[in-house]
Each structure stands twice: as structure tokens, then as C-alpha cells.
N, C-alpha and C positions, 0 to 999 in steps of 0.2 A: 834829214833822211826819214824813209817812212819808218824806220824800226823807231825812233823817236818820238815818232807822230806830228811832225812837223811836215805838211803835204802842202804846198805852197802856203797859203797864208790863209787857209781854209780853218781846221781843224782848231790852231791854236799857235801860238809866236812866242818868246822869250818875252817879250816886251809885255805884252796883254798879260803871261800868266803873272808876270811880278804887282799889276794892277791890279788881279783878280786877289791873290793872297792876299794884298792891305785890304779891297772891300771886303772879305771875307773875315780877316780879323776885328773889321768896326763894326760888322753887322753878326760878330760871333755865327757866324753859320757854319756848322759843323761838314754840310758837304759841299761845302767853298761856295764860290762864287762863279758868273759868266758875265765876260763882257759882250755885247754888240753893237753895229753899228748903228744904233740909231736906238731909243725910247721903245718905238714902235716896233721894233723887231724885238724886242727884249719882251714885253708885251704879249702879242700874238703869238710867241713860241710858246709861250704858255698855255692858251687855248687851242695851237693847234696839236697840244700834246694829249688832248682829250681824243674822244671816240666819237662819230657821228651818233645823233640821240644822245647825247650828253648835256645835260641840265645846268644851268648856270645864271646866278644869281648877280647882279651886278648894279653900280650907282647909278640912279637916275639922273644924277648932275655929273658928271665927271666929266676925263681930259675930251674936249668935243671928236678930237679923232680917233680915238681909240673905240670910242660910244660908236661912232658913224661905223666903223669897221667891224664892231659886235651887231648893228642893225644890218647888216647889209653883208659882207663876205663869210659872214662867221656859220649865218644861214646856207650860202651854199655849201659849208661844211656839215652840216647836218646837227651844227650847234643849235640849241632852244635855248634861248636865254628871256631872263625875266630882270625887269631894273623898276629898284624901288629906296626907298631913303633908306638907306645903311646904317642913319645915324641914329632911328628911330628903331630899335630893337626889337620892338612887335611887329612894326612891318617885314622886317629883317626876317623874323623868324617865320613869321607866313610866309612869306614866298619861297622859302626853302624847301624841298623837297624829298624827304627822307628818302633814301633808294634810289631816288633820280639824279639829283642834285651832284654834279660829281667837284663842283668851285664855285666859290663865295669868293669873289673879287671886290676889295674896299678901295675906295681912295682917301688918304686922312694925313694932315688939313685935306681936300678937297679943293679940284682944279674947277669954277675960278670962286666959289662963294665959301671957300676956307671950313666947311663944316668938319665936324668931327666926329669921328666912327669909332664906339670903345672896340679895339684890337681884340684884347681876352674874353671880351661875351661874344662878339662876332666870331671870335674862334670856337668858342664853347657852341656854339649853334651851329657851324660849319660840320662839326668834329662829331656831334648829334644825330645829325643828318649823314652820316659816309661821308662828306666833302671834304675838300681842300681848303684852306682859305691863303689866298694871295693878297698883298697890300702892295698897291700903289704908294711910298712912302718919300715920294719925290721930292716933295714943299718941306716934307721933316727933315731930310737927312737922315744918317746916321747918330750925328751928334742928338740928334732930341729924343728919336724915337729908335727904338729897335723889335721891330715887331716879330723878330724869331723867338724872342723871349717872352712874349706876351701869348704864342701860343699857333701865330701864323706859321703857314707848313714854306711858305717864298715871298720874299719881299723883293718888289721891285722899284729901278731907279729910272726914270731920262736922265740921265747924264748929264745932258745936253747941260743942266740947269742949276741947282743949288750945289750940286757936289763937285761941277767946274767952272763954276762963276754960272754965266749963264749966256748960252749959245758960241760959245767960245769955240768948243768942239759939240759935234752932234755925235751921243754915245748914249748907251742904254745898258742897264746891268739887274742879273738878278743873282740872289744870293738864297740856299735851301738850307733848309732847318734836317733835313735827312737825305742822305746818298739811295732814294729806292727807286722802282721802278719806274716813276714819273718823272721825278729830276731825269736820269738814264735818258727819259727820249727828248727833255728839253735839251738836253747836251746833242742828241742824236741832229735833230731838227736844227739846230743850229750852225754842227758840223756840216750837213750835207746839204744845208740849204744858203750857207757863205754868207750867214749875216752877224761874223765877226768882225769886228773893231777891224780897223788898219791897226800896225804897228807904228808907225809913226804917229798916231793923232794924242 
């Protein structure tokens, strides 16, 4: 019923929330967790949570489709993005934008030459600059890494891949470190734009 918020299989299902509570208690994130249906939806909700002219800092190496859709559609969002080795913490920190800068997206290990991004200084330069910092923490899991505790503001998963075996089902999940006005419209974006999980998968 809608007093529930159960609006066909849009908003949110029994099934997905009881998903979303275990991601949320492995990834300790205090304003839970989201499932979607797919890596790439889980993802994009994220930047399309920002504002046209919104600043964004991201891996030079990373997942190649995600990268092609930050060169290419994120643009006609009126996103500016910049990509430089993550892993190297001077470049990191130049291409950040104080005042501009509104996300620092990592990937760590890194999709496919496994590099690695320190989480807590990348967050300390994120957090410097007004930004957000997002992780990609796909290749770690939950089990190695937990990067809401290290200082990241949302950490994201493909699904798809270490956390169910891999390609088994194709699912994407992010989990936030705070319930505020950003979380608010990934929730928002997600609800209205039906890129929730099925409940059966």
C-alpha cells in the first residue's frame, strides 16, 4: 500500500530492505544502505545527485564504463570532471578544487590494475576542499575494507561481483556514512527513476 511506501516495486520491497540492513550493518553506515539494479545505476545516482557546474575529481584508471559515462553523459549533465591518479596524493590534491569541487570519487584496489587509494588522506583532501568523497570498494568488499570508517561520506558496490560471487546476479549498492541532504536525493533519484533491484534477484 502507499501509506507503507510500497508503490509497485519502484520505491522499495520487503525483500531488498532486509538486503539493504545486512549491507548496512557490514558496511556500518549509519544512514543504511541502497540497493540497485545494476553497478552502474548505484554509481551514477551518485553523480547525478550533484548540480550542473559541479566539480568532480575522479580515477584516471578505473571501472572503463563508468569512466566512458563520466566522459561523455555526465557532460551533458553540466558535470566538469577531472581524472588523475588517486593513488598519488599530490596529484590528488591538485586537481581538487576548493569551492568547486563538490566529489572525490576513488576506486580502491582499482578496476583492472589493482592500485590503491589511502581512503583517510583522500578523505582529509575531499573534506578540505567542501567535497564528498565516494569509494568505489567493489574488489575489497566489506570484509577488507570499510571505508565509512576511514572517513569516506558513501561507499559503493557492483554487486554484480565480489559480494555475489561474480555475475551471478547483476546488483549495485551504496551505503552513507550520514542521513543528509545528499543521501536524501540519492534515495530520491533512485525512487523515481526505478533503478531498484527486483525482489526476486
Amino acid at each position: 500500500g502507499y501509506s507503507s511506501g510500497f508503490v509497485y516495486g519502484r520505491p522499495d520491497n520487503e525483500t531488498i530492505r532486509e538486503a539493504e540492513a545486512v549491507l548496512a550493518m557490514l558496511e556500518q553506515a549509519k544512514a543504511g544502505a541502497l540497493l540497485f539494479s545494476s553497478g552502474m545505476a548505484a554509481a551514477t545516482a551518485v553523480f547525478q545527485a550533484l548540480d550542473p557546474g559541479d566539480h568532480i575529481v575522479a580515477p584516471r584508471v578505473m571501472y572503463w564504463a563508468l569512466r566512458n559515462w563520466l566522459m561523455t553523459e555526465a557532460a551533458r549533465w553540466g558535470l566538469l570532471v577531472t581524472f588523475c591518479e588517486t593513488d598519488d596524493l599530490s596529484r590528488l590534491k591538485a586537481a581538487v578544487q576548493p569551492g568547486k569541487t563538490r566529489l572525490v570519487w576513488i576506486e580502491t584496489p582499482s578496476n583492472p590494475l589493482w592500485t590503491i587509494t589511502d581512503i583517510a588522506a583522500a578523505a582529509e583532501i575531499a573534506h578540505e576542499a567542501g567535497a564528498k568523497l565516494a569509494v568505489d570498494s567493489t574488489c575489497a568488499s566489506p570484509v577488507h575494507t570499510q571505508p565509512l570508517l576511514l572517513g569516506a561520506d558513501v561507499v559503493m558496490h557492483a554487486a554484480t561481483k565480489i559480494l555475489n560471487g561474480h555475475s551471478d546476479v547483476v546488483a549495485g549498492a551504496l551505503a552513507a556514512r550520514e542521513d543528509d541532504a545528499f543521501w536524501q536525493r540519492i534515495k530520491t533519484i533512485r525512487k523515481m527513476q526505478g533503478g531498484i533491484l527486483g525482489p526476486f534477484e
